[in-house]
MOPAC internal coordinates of N, CA, C and O (Angstrom, degrees):
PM7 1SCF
backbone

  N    0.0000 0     0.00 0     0.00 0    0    0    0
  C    1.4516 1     0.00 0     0.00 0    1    0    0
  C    1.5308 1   109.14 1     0.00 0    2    1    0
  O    1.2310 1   110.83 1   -60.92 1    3    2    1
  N    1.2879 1   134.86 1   119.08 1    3    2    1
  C    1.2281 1   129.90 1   122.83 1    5    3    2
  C    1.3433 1   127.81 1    13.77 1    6    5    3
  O    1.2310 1   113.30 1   -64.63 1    7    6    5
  N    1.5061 1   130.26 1   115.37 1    7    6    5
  C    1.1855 1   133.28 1   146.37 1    9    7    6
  C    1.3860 1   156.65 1   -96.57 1   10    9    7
  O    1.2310 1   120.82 1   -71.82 1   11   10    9
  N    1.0648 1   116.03 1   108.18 1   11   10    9
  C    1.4209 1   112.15 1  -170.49 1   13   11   10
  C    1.3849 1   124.93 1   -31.87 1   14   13   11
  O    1.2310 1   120.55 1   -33.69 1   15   14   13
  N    1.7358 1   116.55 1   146.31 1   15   14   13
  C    1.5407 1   107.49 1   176.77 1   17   15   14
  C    1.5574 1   113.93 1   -98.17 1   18   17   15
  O    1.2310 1   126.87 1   167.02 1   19   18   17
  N    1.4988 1   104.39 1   -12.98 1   19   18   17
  C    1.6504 1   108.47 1  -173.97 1   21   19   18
  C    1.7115 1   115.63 1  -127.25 1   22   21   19
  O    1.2310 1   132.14 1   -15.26 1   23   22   21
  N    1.1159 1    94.16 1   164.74 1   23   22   21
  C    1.7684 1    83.73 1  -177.73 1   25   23   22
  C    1.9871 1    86.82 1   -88.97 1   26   25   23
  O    1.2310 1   130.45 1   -22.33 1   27   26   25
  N    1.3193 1    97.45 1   157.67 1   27   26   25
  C    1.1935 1   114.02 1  -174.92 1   29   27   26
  C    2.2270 1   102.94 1   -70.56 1   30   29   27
  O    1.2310 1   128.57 1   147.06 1   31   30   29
  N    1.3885 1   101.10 1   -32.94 1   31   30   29
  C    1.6191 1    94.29 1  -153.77 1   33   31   30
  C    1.6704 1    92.30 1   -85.96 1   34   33   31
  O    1.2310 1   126.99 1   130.72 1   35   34   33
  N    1.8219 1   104.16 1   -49.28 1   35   34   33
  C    1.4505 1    94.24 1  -167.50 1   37   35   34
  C    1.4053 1   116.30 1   -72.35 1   38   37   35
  O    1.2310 1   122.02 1   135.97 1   39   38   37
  N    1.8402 1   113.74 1   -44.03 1   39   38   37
  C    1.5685 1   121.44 1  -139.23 1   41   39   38
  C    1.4950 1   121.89 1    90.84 1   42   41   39
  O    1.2310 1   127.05 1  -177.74 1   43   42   41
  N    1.2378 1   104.05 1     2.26 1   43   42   41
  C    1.5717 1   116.35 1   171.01 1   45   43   42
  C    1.6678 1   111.20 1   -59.82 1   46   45   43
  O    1.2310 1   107.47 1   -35.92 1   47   46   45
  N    1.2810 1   140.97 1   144.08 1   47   46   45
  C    1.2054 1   144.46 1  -175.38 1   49   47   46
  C    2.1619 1    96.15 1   -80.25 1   50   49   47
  O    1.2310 1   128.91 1   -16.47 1   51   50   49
  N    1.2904 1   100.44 1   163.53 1   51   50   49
  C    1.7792 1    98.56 1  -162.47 1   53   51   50
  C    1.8331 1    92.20 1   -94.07 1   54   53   51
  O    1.2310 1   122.13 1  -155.80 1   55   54   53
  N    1.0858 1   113.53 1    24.20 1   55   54   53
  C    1.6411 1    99.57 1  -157.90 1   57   55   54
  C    1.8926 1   103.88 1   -79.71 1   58   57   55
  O    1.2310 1   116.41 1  -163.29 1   59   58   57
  N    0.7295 1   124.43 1    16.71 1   59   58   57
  C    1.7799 1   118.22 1  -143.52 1   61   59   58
  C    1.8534 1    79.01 1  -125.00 1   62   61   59
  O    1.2310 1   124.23 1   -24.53 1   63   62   61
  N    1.3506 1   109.50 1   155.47 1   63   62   61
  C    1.5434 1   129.81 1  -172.49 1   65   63   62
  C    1.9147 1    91.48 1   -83.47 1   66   65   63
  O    1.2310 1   133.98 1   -25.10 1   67   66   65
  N    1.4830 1    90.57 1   154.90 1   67   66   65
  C    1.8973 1    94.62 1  -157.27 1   69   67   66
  C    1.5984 1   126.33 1    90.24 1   70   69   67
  O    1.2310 1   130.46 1   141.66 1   71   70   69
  N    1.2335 1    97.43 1   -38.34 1   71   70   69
  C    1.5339 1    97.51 1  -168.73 1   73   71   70
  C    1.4666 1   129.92 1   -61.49 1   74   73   71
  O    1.2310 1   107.82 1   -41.53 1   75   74   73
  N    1.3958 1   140.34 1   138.47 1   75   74   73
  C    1.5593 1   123.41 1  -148.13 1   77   75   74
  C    1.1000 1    97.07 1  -143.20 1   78   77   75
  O    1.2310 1   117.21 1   -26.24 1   79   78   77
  N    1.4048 1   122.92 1   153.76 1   79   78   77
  C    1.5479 1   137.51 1  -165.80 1   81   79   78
  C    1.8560 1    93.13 1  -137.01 1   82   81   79
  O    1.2310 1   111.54 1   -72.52 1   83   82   81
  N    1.3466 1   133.53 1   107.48 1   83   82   81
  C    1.4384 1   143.97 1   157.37 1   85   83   82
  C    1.2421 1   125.91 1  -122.10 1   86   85   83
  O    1.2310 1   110.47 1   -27.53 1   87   86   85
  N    1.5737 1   135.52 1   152.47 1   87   86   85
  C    0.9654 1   151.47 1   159.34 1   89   87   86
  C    1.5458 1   116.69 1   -37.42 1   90   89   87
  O    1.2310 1   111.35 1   -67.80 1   91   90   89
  N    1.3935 1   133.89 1   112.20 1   91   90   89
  C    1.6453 1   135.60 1   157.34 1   93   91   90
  C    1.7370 1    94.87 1   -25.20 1   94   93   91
  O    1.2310 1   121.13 1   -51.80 1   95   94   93
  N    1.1276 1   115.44 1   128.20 1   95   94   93
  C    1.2223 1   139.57 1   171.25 1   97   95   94
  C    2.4760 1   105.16 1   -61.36 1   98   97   95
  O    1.2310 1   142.89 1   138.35 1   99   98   97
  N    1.2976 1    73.15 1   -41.65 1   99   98   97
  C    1.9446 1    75.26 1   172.69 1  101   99   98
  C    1.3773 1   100.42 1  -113.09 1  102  101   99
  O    1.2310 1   109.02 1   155.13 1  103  102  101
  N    1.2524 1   138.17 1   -24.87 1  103  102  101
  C    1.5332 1    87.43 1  -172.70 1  105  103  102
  C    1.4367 1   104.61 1  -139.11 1  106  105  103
  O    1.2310 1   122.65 1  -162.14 1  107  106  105
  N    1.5550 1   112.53 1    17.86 1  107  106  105
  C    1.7297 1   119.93 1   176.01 1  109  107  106
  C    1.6800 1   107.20 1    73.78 1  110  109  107
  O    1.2310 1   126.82 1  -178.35 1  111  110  109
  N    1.0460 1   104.49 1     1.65 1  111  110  109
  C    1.6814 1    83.09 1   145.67 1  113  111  110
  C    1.6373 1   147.56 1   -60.24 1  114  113  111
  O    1.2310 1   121.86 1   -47.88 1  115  114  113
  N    1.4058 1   114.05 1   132.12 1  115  114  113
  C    1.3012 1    95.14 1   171.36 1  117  115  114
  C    1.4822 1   135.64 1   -69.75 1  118  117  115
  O    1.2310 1   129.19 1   -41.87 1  119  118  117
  N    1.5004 1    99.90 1   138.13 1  119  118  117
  C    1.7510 1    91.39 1  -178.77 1  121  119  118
  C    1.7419 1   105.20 1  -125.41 1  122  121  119
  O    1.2310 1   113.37 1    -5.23 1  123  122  121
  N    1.1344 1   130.14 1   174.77 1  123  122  121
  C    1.2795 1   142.59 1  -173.71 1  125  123  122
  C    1.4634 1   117.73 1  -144.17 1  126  125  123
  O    1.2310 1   113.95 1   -47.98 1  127  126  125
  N    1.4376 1   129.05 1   132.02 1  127  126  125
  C    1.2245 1   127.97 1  -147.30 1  129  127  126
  C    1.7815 1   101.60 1  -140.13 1  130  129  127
  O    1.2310 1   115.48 1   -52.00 1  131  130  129
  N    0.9843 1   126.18 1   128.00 1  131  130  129
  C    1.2787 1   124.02 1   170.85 1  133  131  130
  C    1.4736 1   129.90 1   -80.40 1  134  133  131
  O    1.2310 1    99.69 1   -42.17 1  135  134  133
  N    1.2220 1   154.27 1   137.83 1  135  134  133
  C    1.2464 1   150.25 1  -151.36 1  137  135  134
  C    1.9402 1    93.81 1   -82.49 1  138  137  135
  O    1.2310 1   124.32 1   157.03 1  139  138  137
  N    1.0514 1   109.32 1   -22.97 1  139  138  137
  C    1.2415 1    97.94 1   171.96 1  141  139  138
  C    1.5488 1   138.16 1   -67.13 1  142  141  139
  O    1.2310 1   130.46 1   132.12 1  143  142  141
  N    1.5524 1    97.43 1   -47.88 1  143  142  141
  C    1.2544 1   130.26 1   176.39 1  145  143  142
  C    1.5768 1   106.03 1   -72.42 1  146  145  143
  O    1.2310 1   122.29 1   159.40 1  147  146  145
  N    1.4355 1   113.21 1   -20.60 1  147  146  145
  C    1.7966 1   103.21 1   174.07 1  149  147  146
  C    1.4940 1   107.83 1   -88.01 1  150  149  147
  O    1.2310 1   127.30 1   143.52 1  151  150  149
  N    1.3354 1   103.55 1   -36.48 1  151  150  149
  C    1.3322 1    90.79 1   171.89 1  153  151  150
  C    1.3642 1   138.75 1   -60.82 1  154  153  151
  O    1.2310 1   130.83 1   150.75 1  155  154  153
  N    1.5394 1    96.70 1   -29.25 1  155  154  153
  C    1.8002 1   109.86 1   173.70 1  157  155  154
  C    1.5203 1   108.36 1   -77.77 1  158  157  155
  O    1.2310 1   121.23 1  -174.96 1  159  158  157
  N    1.2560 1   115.25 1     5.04 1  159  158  157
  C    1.6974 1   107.64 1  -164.19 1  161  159  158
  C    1.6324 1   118.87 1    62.49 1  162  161  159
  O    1.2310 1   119.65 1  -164.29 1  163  162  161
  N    1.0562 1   118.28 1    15.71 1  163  162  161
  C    1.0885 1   122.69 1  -168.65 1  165  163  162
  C    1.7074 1   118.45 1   -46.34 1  166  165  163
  O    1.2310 1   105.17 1   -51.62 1  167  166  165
  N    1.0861 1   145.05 1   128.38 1  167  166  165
  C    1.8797 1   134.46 1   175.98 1  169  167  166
  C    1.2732 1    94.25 1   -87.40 1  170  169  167
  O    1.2310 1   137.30 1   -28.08 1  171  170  169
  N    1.6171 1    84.10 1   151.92 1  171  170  169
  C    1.4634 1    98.20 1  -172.01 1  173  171  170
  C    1.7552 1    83.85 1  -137.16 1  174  173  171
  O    1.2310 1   114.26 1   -20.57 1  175  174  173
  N    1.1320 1   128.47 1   159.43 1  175  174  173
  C    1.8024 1   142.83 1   144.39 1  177  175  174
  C    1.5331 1   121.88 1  -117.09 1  178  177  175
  O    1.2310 1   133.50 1   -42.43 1  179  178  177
  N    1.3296 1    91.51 1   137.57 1  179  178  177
  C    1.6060 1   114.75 1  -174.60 1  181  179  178
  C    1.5400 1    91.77 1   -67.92 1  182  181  179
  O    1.2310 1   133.22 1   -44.70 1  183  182  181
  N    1.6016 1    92.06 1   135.30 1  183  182  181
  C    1.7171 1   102.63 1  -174.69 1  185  183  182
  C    1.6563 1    97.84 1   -87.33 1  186  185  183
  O    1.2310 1   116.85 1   171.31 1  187  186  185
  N    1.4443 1   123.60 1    -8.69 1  187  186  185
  C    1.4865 1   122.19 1  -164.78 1  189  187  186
  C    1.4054 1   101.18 1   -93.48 1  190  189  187
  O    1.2310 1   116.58 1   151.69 1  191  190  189
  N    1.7970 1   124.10 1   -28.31 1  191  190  189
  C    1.2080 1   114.03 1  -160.53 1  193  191  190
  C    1.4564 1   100.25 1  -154.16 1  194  193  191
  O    1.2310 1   113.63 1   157.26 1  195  194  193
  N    1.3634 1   129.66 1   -22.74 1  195  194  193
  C    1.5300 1   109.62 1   152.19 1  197  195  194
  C    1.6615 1    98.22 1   130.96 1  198  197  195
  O    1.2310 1   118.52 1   160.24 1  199  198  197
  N    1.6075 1   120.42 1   -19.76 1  199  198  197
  C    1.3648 1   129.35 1  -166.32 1  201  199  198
  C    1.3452 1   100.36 1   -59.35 1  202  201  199
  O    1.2310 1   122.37 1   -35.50 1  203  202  201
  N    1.4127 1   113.07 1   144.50 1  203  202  201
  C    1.3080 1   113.41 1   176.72 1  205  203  202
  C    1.5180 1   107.12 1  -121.13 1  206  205  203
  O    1.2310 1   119.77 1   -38.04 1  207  206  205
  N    1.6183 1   118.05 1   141.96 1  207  206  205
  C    1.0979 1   106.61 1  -166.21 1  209  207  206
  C    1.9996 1   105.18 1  -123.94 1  210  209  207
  O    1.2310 1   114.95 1    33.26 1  211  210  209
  N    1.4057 1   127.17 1  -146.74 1  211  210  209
  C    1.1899 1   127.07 1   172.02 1  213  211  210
  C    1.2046 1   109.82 1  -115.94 1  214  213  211
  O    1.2310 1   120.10 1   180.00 1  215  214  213

């Protein structure tokens, strides 16, 4: 799989320990998540299909 270079919510770069690269839950896009933003629960939406996640 492909990895993301940005977290989807902030724009933060993925380089930092935590940070996670997964599949859109609906439509298999890639998304990228920052260890920050998971920890805050932060939502993020798939720019391909609109799902919004935690």
């Amino acid at each position: 799989m492909q990895k993301a270079e940005k977290c989807i919510s902030c724009g933060k770069g993925l380089l930092e320990k935590g940070s996670t690269t997964f599949l859109c839950p609906s439509c298999s896009e890639i998304i990228g998540r920052c260890a920050s933003c998971r920890e805050q629960s932060v939502k993020y939406v798939c720019l391909k299909c609109g799902f919004t996640g935690p």
